[in-house]
C-alpha positions in Angstrom: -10.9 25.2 8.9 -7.8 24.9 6.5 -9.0 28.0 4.0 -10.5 30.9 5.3 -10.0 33.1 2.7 -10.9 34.2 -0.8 -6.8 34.7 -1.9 -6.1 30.8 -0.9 -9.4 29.6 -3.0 -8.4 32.0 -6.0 -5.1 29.6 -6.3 -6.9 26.7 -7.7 -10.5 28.5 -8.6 -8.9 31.6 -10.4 -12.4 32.6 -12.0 -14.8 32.8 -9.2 -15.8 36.2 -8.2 -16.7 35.8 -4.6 -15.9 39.0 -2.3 -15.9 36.5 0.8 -16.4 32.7 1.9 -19.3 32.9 4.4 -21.8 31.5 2.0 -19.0 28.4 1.3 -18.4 28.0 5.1 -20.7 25.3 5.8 -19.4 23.3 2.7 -15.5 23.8 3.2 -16.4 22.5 6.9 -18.0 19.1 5.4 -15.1 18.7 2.9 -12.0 19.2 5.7 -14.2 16.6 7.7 -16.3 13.9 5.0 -13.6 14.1 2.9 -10.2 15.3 3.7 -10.1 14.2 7.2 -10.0 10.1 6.9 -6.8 10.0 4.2 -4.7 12.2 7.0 -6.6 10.9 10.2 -8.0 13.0 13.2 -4.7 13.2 15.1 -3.0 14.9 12.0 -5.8 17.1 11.3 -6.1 18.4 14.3 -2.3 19.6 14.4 -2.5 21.2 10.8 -5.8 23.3 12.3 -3.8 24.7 15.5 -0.6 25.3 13.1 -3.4 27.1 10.4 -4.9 29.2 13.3 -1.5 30.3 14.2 -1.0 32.0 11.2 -1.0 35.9 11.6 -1.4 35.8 7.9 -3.1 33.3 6.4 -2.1 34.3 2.7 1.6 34.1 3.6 1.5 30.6 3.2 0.7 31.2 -0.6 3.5 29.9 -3.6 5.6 32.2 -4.5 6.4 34.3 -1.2 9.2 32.6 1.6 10.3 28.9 1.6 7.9 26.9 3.1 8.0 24.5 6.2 6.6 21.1 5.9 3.9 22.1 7.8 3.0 25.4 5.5 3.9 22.7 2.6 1.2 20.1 4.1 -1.6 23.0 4.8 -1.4 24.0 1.1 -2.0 20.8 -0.4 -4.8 19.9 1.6 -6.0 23.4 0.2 -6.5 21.7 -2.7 -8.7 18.9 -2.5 -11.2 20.9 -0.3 -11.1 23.8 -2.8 -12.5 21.6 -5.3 -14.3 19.6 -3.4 -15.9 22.1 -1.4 -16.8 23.5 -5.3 -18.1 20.1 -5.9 -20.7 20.0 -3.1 -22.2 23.5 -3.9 -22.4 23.0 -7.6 -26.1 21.9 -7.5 -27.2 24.3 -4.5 -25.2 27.7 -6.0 -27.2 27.1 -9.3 -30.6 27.1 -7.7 -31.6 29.9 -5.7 -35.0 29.3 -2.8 -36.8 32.4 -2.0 -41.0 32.5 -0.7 -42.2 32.1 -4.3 -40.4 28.2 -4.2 -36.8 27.2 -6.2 -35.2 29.7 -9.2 -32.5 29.0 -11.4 -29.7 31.5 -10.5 -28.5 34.5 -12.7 -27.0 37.4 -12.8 -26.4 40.1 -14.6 -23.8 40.3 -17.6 -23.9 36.2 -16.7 -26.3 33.8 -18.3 -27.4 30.5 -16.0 -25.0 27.4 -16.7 -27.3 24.9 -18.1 -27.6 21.1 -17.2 -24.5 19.9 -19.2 -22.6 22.5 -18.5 -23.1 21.6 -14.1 -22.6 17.9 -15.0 -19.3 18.5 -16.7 -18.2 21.6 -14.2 -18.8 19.3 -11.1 -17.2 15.9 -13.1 -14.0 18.1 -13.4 -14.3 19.4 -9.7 -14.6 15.6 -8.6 -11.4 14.7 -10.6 -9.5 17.5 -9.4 -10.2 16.8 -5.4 -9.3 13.3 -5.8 -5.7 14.0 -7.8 -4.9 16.9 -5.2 -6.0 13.7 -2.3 -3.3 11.7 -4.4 -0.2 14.3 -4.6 -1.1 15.2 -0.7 -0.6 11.4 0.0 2.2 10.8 -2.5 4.0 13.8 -0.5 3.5 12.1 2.9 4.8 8.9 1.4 8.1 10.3 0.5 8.5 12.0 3.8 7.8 8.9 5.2 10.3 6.7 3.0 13.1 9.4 3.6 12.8 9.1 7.3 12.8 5.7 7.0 16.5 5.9 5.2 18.2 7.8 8.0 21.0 6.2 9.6 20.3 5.4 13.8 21.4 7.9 16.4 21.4 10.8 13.6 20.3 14.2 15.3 17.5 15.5 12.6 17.2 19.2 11.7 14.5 21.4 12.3 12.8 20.5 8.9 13.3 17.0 9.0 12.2 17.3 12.8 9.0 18.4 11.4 8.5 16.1 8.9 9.1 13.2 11.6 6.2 14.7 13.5 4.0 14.8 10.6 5.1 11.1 9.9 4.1 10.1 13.2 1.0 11.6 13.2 -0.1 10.3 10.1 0.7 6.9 10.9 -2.5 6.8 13.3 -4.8 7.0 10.5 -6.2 4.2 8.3 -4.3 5.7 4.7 -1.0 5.3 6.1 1.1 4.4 3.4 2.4 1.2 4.7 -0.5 -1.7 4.8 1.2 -3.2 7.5 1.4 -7.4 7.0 1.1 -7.5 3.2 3.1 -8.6 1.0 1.8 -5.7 -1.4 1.9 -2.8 0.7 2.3 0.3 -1.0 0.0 1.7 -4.4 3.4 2.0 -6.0 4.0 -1.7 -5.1 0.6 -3.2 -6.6 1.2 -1.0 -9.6 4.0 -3.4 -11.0 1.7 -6.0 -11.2 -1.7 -3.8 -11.9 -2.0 -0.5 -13.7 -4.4 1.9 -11.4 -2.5 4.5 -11.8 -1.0 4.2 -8.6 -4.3 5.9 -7.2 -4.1 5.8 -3.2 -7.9 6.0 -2.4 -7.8 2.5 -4.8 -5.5 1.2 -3.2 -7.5 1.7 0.0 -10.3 0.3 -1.6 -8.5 -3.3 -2.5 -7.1 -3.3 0.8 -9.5 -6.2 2.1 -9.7 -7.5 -1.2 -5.7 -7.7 -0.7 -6.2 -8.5 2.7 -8.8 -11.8 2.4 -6.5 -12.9 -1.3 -3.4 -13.1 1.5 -4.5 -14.6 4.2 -7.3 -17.7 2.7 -5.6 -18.1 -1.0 -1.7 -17.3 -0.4 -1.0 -18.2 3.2 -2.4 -21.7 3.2 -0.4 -22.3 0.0 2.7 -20.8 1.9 2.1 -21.4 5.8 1.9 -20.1 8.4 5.2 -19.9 9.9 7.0 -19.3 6.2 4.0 -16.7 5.6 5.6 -14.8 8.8 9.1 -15.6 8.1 9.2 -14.1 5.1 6.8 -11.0 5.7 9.5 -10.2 8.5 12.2 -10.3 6.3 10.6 -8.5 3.8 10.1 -5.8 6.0 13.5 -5.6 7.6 14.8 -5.6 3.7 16.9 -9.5 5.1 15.6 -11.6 2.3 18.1 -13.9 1.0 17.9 -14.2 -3.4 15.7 -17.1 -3.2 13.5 -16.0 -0.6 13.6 -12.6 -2.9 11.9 -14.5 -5.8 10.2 -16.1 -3.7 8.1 -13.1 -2.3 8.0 -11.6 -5.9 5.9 -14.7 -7.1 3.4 -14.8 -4.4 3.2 -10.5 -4.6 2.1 -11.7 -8.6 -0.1 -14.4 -7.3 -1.7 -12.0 -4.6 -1.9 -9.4 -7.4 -3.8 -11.3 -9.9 -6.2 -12.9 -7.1 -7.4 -9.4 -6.4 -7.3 -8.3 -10.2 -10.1 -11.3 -10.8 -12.0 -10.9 -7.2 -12.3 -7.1 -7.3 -15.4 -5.4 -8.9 -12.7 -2.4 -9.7 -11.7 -4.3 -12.4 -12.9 -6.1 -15.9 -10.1 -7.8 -17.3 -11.4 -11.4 -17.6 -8.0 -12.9 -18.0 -7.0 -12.0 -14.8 -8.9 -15.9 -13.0 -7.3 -18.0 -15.6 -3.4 -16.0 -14.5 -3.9 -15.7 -11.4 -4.5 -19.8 -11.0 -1.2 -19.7 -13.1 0.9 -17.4 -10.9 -0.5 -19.7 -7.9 1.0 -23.0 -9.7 4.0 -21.1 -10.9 4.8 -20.1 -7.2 4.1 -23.0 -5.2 6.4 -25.1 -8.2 9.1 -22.7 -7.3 9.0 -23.0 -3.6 9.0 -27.0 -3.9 12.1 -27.0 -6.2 14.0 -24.5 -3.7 12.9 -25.5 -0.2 16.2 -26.1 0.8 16.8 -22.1 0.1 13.9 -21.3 2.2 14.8 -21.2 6.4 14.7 -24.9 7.4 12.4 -24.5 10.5 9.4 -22.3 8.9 9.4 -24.2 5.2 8.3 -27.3 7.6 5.2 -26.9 8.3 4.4 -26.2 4.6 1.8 -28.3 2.3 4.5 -28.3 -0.3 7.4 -29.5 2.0 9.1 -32.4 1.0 11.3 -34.1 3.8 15.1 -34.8 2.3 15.3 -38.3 2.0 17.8 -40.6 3.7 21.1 -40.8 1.9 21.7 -44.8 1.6 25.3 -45.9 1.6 26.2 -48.6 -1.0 27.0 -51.6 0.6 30.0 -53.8 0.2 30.3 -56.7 -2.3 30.7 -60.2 0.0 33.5 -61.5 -0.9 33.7 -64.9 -1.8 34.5 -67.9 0.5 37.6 -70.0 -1.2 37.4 -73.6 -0.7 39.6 -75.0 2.1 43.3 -76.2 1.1 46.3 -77.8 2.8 48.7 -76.4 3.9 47.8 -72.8 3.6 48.9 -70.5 5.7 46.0 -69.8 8.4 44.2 -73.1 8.1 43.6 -74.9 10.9 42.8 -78.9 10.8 40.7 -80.4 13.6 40.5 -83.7 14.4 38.4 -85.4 16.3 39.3 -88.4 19.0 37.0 -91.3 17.5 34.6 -92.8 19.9 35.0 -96.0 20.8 
């Protein structure tokens, strides 16, 4: 497990008064596993666990005492999530107690028992805290990921970026890698500019086969196939010419807006009418700049237009004077008369 001890929960439960964690063990275990484990994946998890269990101190880890490494750094704020979580699960069980004579309400004394509202509200806030510590962990891999992504070829890495590379490389196994490889909207922060969420990453991993169906049956049959791929390649290899540039950005609106109206996550009813809009507004775009478009991919498009034939003007005949003596050039036949 990722928190084993009493001093690590009292960092984001400061009020419990638990002398030890055996009665949370079984609930910490399904948190790290149900809930923690699919945003990081199994490969990544399983690394974090041996670098946990070589800890000859696992409170040394804890904010405030030496600098960190991004492995330290990555242990701690999966802390969080199952902290709450695991707080989340036992909410119901802690506040009922079984014995022979059937189920009692817990209490102690000095305490009284929390009533109904009072659990309802406790685990609504436990629920809301798991899921933002989930979104900082995952906004915290995503910037390691983008600042690896920045360094120059053939540059030697230092020990912490060395880390951070490995972390990267794990993490890329799992299905919440940032990147949603072969989208045009890839990235939470990305579908944010078009759609506030709040740049939540386990939404964003919800619309991703909303995303996924919008761009491959509504906005690749308006585009084709072969621009479709042309110009997700150069998107991701950051080669997009200015019109190809635009280009993208209106079909990322269109693709934005088709998910906005076909997703139960949202309500706005205006988002059918605009997205039809975006759709016209992009595929009017592409036909009036197909010539900025790569010639060989923009072919096979529905909107493609062949150039037509440029027809040169032909010369005026020029009249045919009438015959005269005597001018230079004219020639007079006779003919022998037949006898």
């Amino acid at each position: 497990m990722l928190l084993t001890t009493t001093a690590e929960l009292r960092q984001y439960l400061p009020a419990h008064q638990l002398d030890n964690l055996d009665g949370l063990t079984g609930f910490i275990d399904n948190s790290e596993h149900d809930f923690l484990l699919e945003k990081i994946g199994a490969p990544l998890y399983k690394a974090l666990i041996e670098h946990y269990e070589e800890l000859s101190d696992k409170d040394s880890i804890l904010p405030g005492g030496s600098p960190l490494t991004p492995w330290h750094q990555l242990i701690h704020l999966c802390q969080r999530p199952i902290a709450f979580d695991t707080f989340y699960r036992a909410a119901d069980v802690q506040a009922v107690s079984t014995n022979s004579s059937g189920l009692n309400i817990v209490a102690t004394d000095g305490y009284d028992a929390a009533d109904t509202d009072i659990i309802d509200r406790y685990k609504k806030r436990l629920n809301q805290e798991a899921h933002k510590g989930i979104d900082r962990l995952l906004v915290t891999l995503e910037e390691w990921a983008e600042d690896l992504s920045s360094l120059a070829d053939g540059t030697e890495p230092d020990e912490e970026t060395q880390e951070k590379k490995d972390i990267i490389d794990l993490w890329r196994k799992s299905r919440y890698f940032y990147l949603a490889e072969g989208l045009f909207i890839n990235t939470a922060r990305k579908l944010n500019e078009f759609i506030d969420f709040y740049e939540s990453r386990e939404k964003f991993i919800q619309l991703l086969p909303d995303l996924r169906y919008c761009q491959e049956f509504v906005i690749r049959p308006e585009l084709g196939d072969a621009l479709t791929d042309d110009l997700m390649a150069k998107m991701q290899n950051g080669k997009l010419s200015d019109v190809e540039r635009k280009a993208v950005r209106l079909a990322q609106y269109a693709l934005a807006l088709k998910v906005e109206a076909r997703s139960n996550l949202f309500k706005r009813a205006e988002a059918k009418d605009e997205a039809i809009g975006a759709m016209t507004r992009m595929t009017d775009y592409l036909k009036a700049n197909q010539s900025g478009l790569d010639a060989e991919a923009v072919k096979t498009s529905p909107f493609y237009e062949a150039p037509k034939a440029e027809v040169k003007p032909t010369e005026p005949e020029k009249p045919v004077e009438p015959w005269k003596n005597n001018r230079k050039g004219n020639k007079l036949f006779v003919a022998r008369a037949i006898e």
